[in-house]
DRENTI-754074 format. One record per residue (C-alpha): x, y, z. Coordinates in pm, whole numbers, plus 32768, in hexadecimal, padded with zeros to 4 digits. Each point is the difference from the previous one (the first is absolute). Example, Ala and Ser with C-alpha at 12.3 -4.5 7.8 and 13.67 -1.06 7.14 Angstrom:
84CE7E3E830C;808981587FBE;
//
This chain:
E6577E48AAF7;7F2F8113804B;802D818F7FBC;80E680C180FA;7F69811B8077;80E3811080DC;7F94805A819C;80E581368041;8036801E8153;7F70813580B8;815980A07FFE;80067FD17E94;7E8B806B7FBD;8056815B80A7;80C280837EFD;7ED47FDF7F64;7F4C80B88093;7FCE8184802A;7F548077815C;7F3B81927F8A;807B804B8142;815B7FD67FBD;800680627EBD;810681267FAB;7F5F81127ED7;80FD800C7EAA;80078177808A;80AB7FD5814A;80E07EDB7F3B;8055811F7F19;803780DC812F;80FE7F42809E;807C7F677F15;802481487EEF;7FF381348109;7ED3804D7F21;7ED280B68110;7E907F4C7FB4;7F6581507FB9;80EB80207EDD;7F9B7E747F93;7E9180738030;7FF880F97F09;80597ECD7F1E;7F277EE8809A;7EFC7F9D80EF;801D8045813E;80527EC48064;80517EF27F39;808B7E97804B;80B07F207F41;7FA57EA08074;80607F0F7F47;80B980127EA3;81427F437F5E;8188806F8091;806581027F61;7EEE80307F20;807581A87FF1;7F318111800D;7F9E812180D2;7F117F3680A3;80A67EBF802B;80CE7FD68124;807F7EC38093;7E6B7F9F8073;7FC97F568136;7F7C7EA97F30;80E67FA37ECE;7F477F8A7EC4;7EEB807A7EFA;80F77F7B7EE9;7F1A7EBD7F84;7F6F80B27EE8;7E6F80787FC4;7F267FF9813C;7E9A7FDC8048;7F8380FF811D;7ED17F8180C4;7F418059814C;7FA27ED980CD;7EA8802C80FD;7FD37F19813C;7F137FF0811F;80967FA4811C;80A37E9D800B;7FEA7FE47E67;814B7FDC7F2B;80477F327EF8;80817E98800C;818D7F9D8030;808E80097E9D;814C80267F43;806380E17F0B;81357F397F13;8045811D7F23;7F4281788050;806880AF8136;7EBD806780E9;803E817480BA;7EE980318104;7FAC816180AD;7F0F801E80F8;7F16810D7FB7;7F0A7FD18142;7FD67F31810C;81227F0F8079;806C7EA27F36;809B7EBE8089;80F27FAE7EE9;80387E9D7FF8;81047F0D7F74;80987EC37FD1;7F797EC47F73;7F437FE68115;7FBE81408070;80F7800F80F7;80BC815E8015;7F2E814B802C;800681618042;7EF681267FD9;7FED81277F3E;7F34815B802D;7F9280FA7F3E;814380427F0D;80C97EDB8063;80787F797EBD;80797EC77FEB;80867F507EC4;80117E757FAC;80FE7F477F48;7FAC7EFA7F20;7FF77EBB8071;7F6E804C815A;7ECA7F6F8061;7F38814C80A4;7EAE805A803F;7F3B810080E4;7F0180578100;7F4A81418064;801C7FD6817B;7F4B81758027;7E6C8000808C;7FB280A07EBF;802F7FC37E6D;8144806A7FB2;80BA80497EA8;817D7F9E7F6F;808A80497EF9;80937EFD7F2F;811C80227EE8;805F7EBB7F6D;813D804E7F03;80C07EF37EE8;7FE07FA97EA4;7EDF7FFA7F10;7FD57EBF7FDD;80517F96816F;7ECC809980BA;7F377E847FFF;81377F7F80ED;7F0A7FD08145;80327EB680C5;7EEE7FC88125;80137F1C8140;7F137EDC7FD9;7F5380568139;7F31813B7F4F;7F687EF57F2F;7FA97F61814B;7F568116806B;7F4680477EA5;7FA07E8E8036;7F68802D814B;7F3F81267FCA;7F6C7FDA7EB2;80497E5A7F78;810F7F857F7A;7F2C803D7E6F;806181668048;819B7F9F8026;7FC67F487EA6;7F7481227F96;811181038052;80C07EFA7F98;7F917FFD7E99;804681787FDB;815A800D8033;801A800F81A7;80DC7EE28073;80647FC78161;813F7F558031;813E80D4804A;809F7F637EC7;7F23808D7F32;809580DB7EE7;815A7FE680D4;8139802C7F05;80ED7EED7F9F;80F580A780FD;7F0E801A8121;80237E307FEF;81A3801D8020;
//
């Protein structure tokens, strides 16, 4: 029986993501919510600050309820991501680390479902953050290179938890011989969604 992956619906995915434009600065939270002016907050802070994503209730001057609930899997890896136009990476799953994507420039197609099926873009900002088990990937849909952030959260020990869709190899295959999927092979990349999937993920 193969792995079970998760496709939350768009409905679902949005409370998962946080629009720039809509987001509300921990000052004017504090503002209504504590009658406290931002001038008086701005002696204290940056001028504006916005708390995007962190864990309920996590307390904290700076931690209001955030528009995207999570940032509690433990350490995190923070990358930037560069695409020309059309580039992304190929559909894979993450079993155990949670992936956070923020677009930094140009606008992404963020793709996902086993077979690539639900999408939405993001501009320069936009965060969106991943659960585990959700087969994702991305594509700079912009004329020009474009970068994202990346921030891929769990335990140590959990980071090698990548499962990819068969059809990258495919495409490896195509475009350089099949001796260069052997290769990647042999180092560790394996491309079946399965692939490093938990006990739990087979139930």
């Amino acid at each position: 029986m193969p792995a079970k992956t998760k496709c939350p619906t768009q409905e679902e995915m949005k409370t998962r993501i946080a629009r720039f434009k809509d987001l509300k600065s921990t000052k004017a939270q504090h503002g209504a919510n504590k009658g406290i002016p931002p001038q008086v907050l701005e002696l204290i802070t940056a001028r504006t600050t916005y708390n995007i994503m962190s864990p309920l209730n996590l307390g904290g001057q700076l931690s209001p309820t955030p528009p995207v609930v999570g940032g509690d899997a433990g350490v995190f890896r923070l990358g930037i991501v560069t695409c020309p136009p059309g580039n992304g990476a190929g559909l894979h799953v993450h079993w155990k680390t949670h992936e956070t994507f923020m677009a930094l420039t140009g606008r992404w197609e963020m793709i996902w479902g086993d077979k690539g099926q639900e999408k939405t873009v993001i501009e320069p900002f936009d965060v969106m953050a991943v659960p585990p088990g959700v087969t994702r990937t991305f594509k700079n849909i912009s004329d020009a290179d474009a970068h994202m952030m990346v921030i891929i959260q769990g335990k140590p020990g959990e980071f090698d938890d990548v499962g990819r869709v068969p059809e990258t190899a495919d495409k490896v295959a195509q475009k350089f011989g099949p001796e260069m999927v052997e290769k990647l092979k042999a180092h560790g990349w394996q491309f079946t969604l399965d692939a490093n999937a938990p006990p739990e993920a087979f139930k």
